[in-house]
C-alpha positions in Angstrom: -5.1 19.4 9.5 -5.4 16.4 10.9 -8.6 16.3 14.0 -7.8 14.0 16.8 -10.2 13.9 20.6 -7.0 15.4 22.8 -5.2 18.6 23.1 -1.5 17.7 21.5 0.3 18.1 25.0 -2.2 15.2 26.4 -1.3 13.1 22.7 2.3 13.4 23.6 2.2 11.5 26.7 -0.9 9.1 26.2 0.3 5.6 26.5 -2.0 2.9 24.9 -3.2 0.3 27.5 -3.4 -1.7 25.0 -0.6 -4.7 24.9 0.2 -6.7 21.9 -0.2 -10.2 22.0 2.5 -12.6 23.0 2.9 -14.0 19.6 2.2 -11.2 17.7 5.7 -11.3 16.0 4.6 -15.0 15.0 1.0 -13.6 13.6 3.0 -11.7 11.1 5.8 -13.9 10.2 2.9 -16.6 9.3 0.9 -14.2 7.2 3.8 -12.8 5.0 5.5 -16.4 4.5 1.5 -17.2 3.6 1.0 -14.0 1.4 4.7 -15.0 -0.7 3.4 -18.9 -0.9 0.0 -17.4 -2.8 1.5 -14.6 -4.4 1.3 -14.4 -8.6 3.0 -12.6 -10.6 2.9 -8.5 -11.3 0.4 -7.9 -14.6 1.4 -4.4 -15.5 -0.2 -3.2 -19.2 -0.4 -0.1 -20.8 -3.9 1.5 -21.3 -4.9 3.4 -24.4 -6.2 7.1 -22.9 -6.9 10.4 -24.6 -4.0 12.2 -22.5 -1.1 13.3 -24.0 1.3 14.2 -20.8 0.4 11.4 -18.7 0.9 7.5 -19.2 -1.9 5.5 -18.1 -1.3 1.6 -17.2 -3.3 -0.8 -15.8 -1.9 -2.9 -12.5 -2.8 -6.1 -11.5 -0.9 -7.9 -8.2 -1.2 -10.3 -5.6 -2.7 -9.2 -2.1 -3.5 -10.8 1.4 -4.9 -14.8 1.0 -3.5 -14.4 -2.7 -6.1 -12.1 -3.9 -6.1 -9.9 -6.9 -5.2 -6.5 -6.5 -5.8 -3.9 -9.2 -5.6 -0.2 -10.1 -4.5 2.1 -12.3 -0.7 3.9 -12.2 -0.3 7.1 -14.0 2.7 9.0 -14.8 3.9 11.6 -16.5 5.6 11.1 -19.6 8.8 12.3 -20.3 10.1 13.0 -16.2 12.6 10.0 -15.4 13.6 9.1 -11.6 11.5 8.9 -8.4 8.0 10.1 -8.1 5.6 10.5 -5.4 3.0 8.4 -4.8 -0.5 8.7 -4.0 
């Protein structure tokens, strides 16, 4: 369950003083046309692992200021279609 500081009747109506910037819309558009200009191509390999239901590959892909991003996805083998994701 998720723990927040107010009762949920007082979460419901709390309105942020907080204002964005004027150019916040600008911000963003200037970081993603940034992150495509850097971004490398997806490395996806498979791993060699002990486990026999689950497929184990390595991931490797371009993140904020072009750099490296890398984990592991695993699936199970043999179930086709959309998963969830973790």
């Amino acid at each position: 369950m998720a723990w927040t500081d107010l009762p949920v009747n007082e979460l419901r109506q709390f309105r942020s003083e907080i204002t964005p910037a004027p150019d916040v819309r600008q911000f963003w558009s200037d970081r993603l046309s940034e992150a495509r200009s850097l971004a490398t191509e997806t490395i996806v390999s498979d791993v060699d692992s002990p486990l026999t239901r689950i497929r184990v590959q390595d991931i490797e892909f371009s993140g904020a200021e072009g750099h490296r991003i890398k984990g592991w996805v695993l699936t199970p083998i043999g179930i086709d279609g959309p998963l969830p994701c973790l």
